[in-house]
N, C-alpha and C positions, 0 to 999 in steps of 0.2 A: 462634474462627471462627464458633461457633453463634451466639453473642453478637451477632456483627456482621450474619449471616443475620437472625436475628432483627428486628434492627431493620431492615435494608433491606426485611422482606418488611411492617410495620406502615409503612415510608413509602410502598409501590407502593400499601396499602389506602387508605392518604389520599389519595395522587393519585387512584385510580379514585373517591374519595367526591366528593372537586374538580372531576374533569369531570363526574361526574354535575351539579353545580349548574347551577341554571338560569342563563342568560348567561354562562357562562365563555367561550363561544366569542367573546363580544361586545371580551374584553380579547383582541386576536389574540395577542399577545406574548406574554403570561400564558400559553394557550391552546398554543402552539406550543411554548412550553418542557415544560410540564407531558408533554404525548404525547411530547416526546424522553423524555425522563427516565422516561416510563411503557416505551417503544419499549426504551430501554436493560435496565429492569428486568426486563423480559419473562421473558427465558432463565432468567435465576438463580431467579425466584422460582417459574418452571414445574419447573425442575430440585430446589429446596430443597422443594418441595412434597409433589414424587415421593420424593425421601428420607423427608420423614415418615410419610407414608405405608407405606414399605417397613415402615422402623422398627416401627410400629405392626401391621403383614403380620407381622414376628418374632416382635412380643409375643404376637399372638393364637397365631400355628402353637406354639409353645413352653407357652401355659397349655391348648390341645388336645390335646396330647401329653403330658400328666401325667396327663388325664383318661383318654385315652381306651386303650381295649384291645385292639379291633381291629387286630389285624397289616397287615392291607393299606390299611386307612384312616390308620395311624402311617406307612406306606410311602409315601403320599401326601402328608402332613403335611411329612413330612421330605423330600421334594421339593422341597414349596411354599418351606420355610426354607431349603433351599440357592439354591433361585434369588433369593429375596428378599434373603439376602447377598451375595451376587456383583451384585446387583445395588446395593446399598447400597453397597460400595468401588467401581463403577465412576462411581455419580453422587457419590462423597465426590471422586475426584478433579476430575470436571469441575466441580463448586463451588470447589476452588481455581483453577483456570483460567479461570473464572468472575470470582474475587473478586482478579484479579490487578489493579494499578493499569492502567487505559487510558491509554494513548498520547492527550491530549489532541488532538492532530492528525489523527487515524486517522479520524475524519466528514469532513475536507475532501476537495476536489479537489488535484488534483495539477499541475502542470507536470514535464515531464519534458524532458530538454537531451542528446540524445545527440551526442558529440563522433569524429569518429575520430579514430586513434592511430596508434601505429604500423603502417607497413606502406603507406604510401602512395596509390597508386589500390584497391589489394584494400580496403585499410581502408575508405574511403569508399565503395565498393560494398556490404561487409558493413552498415557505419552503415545504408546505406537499407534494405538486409534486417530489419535489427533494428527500424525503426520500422515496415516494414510488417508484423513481427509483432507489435508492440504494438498496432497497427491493428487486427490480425483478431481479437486477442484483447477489446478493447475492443469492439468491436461484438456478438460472443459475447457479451459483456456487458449489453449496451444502452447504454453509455457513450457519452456527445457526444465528439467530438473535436474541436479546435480549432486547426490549423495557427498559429505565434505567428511562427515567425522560418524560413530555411531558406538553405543555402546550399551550391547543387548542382554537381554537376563534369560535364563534356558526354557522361560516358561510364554514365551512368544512379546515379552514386554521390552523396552528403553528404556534405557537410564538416563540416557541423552540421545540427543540426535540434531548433527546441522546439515544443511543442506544448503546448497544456489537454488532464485528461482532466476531465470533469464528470463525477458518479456517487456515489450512495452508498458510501460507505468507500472511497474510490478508494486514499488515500493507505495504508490500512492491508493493505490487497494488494499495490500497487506500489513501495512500501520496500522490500522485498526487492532491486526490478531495480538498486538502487544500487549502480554499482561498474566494474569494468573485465571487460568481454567477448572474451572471444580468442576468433578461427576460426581454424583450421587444415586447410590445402584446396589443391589443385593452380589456380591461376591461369586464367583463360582465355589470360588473354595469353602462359601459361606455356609454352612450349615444350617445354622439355625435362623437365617431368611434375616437378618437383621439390615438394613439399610446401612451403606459402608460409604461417606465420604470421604475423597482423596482430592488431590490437587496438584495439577502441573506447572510448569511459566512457559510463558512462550517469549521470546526476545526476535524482533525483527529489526534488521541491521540493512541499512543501506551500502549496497557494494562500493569499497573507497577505489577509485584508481589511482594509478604512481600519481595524477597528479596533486591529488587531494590529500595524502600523506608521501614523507619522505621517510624514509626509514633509512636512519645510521647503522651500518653494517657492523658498526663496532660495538652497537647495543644490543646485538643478539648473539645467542648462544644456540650454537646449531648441534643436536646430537640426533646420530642416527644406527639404530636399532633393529632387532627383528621384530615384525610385528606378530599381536597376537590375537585368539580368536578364532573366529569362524572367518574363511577370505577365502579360500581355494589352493591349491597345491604348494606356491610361493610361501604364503606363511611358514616363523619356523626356520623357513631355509635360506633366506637370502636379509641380507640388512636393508630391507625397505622403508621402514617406518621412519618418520620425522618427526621428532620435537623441538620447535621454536621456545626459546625465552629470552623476551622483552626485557631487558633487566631494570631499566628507568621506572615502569610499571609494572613488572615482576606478571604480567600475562603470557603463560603458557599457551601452545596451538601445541597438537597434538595428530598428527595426518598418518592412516595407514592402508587406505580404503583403494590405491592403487597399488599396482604391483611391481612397480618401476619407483624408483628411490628422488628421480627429479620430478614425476607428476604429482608425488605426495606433499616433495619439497613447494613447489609452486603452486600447490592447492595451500600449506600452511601460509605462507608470506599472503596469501589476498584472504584470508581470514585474519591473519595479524594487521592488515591495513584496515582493512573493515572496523575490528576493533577497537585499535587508534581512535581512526576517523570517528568511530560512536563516541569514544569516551569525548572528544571535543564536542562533537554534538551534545551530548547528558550536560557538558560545562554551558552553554551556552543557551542550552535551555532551562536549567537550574536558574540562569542569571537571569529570565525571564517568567517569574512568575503569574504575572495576570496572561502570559499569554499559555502558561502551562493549563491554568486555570478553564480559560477559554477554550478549549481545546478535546476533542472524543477519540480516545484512542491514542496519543502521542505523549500519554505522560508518564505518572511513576507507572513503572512497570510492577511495582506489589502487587497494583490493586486488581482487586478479583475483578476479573470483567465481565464472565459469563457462567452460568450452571447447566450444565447439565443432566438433565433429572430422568433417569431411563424409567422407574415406575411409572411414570404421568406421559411419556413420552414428549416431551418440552424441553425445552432452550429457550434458556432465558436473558438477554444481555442487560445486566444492570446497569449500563451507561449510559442507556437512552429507554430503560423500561419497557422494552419489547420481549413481551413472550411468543415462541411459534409454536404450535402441536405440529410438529414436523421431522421430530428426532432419525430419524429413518435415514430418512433424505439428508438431513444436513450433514450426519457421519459419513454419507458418500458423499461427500464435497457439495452439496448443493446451499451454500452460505451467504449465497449473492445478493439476496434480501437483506441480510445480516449487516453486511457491507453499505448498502444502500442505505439503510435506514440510518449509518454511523457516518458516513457524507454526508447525509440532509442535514443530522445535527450540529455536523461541525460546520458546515456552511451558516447552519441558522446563528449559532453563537456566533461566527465571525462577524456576520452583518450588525447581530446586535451591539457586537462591540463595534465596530466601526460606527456604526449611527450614533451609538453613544460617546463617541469620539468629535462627531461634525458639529 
């Protein structure tokens, strides 16, 4: 592991010697890559830094205390060396969580596809619940969001709904929300107070760019339409709406959410690239089952992952067996613990398997 420290921290020196040259900014490309790769290196080598450091805090308390005679200056001494190893095993673990392989996808933006399920009008009422908490949580953020597709029921509910999230690390937070969401909750329509479970999916998809997928022109079918719905004066009167079809994998994009016929058109092609790009991702992670295994949050997308229980006021994540009394909060987007506790697990499994690897 030191071996590997080592040299990452002699490559972050080259790159600071790199941007120091005169005109490096002049190659943007060059330029741009270099500050990610400095940007990424940052933590590990602020963290590997602080370790030598300690390290060297041991050395010196240990050859003062052979020296020295004084009882209550030894008393100090010996202070200093216990906090500098407690502190040396808590930054030895964070260098492995540190030096774990990144999710090459984890810098992109996100599309996110929430469907309902079972349960019928509740379902699609919950659906719109759930995107309006990924809403407040996304603006908590400073996150753009970007309305892609929508398709509403007249009683304030979704049938679907996709959306962009744009943001730094969007995707390496929002992975987690992949999966299947139950509520559990007395209906309005409910009369007779019975408890009504329903169920949504949520699908988070990492944004593909051109360069991540190529798409042959001659595999799509492009038809365009009047769109329909609720959209404003446009609908109805002018041929806005876009439907893509993939014909190799028979994946329909369906865009009507703008009122101009080429922003719907180019809002469907970066959801058709997206979905490409996932469906290799799903191939690729299928062909890796201990690590599907190993993993919170990035796998079959069936599996239920959280309940939410409005009688008891609770949320529950079955992934990692965290209940909160906090339902309130977490429907306006306050899910950040949620998240958290679903990082520490997948961090903790990775180590376990790596250790169980060495």
């Amino acid at each position: 592991m030191f071996d590997k420290l080592d040299d990452l921290l002699r490559r972050y020196e080259e790159i600071m010697n790199e941007l120091s040259e005169p005109g490096v900014a002049n190659d943007q490309k060059r330029f741009t890559s270099l500050m990610k790769e400095q940007s990424d290196l940052t933590p590990l080598v602020e963290a590997y830094r602080e370790y030598k450091q300690r390290k060297q805090d041991v050395d010196d308390s240990l050859m003062l205390l052979e020296s020295e005679s004084d009882e209550e200056m030894r008393e100090m001494l010996k202070e200093e060396l216990n906090g500098a190893k407690k502190r040396i095993e808590e930054l030895e673990e964070t260098l492995k969580i540190l030096l774990l392989p990144k999710d090459p996808n984890d810098d992109k933006n996100v599309i996110v596809e929430i469907r309902a399920g079972a349960g019928g009008d509740e379902s699609a009422l919950f659906a719109a619940e759930i995107y309006r908490m990924y809403m407040h949580y996304a603006d908590e953020r400073h996150w753009k969001i970007e309305t892609m597709e929508m398709e509403e029921i007249g009683i304030g509910g979704m049938k679907s709904v996709t959306f962009m999230i744009t943001g730094q690390g969007a995707y390496s937070v929002m992975k987690y929300e992949s999966g299947v969401h139950r509520v559990q909750r007395v209906p309005e329509t409910e009369s007779g107070g019975r408890i009504h479970t329903s169920t949504i999916s949520v699908a988070v998809l990492p944004e593909a760019e051109d360069v991540d997928v190529v798409i042959d022109e001659k595999d799509i079918r492009i038809d365009v339409m009047r769109a329909s719905g609720a959209g404003g004066q446009c609908v109805n009167t002018t041929d806005s709406a876009v439907r893509l079809t993939h014909m190799p994998t028979g994946i329909v994009i369906y865009s009507q959410t703008e009122k101009d016929q080429h922003q719907n058109k180019a809002k469907a092609f970066a959801l058709l690239r997206t979905k490409l790009y996932d469906l290799e991702l799903q191939k690729a992670h299928d062909a890796e089952a201990d690590l599907r295994k190993s993993q919170v949050g990035t796998g079959d997308r069936s599996e239920k992952i959280r309940t939410y229980n409005f009688p008891q006021g609770r949320v529950t994540d079955h992934r990692i067996n965290l209940t909160l009394y906090k339902l309130d909060k977490i429907m306006n987007g306050d899910i950040q613990e949620i998240i958290d506790a679903c990082i520490a697990a997948d961090q903790a499994a990775k180590l376990l398997k790596m250790n169980g690897a060495n």
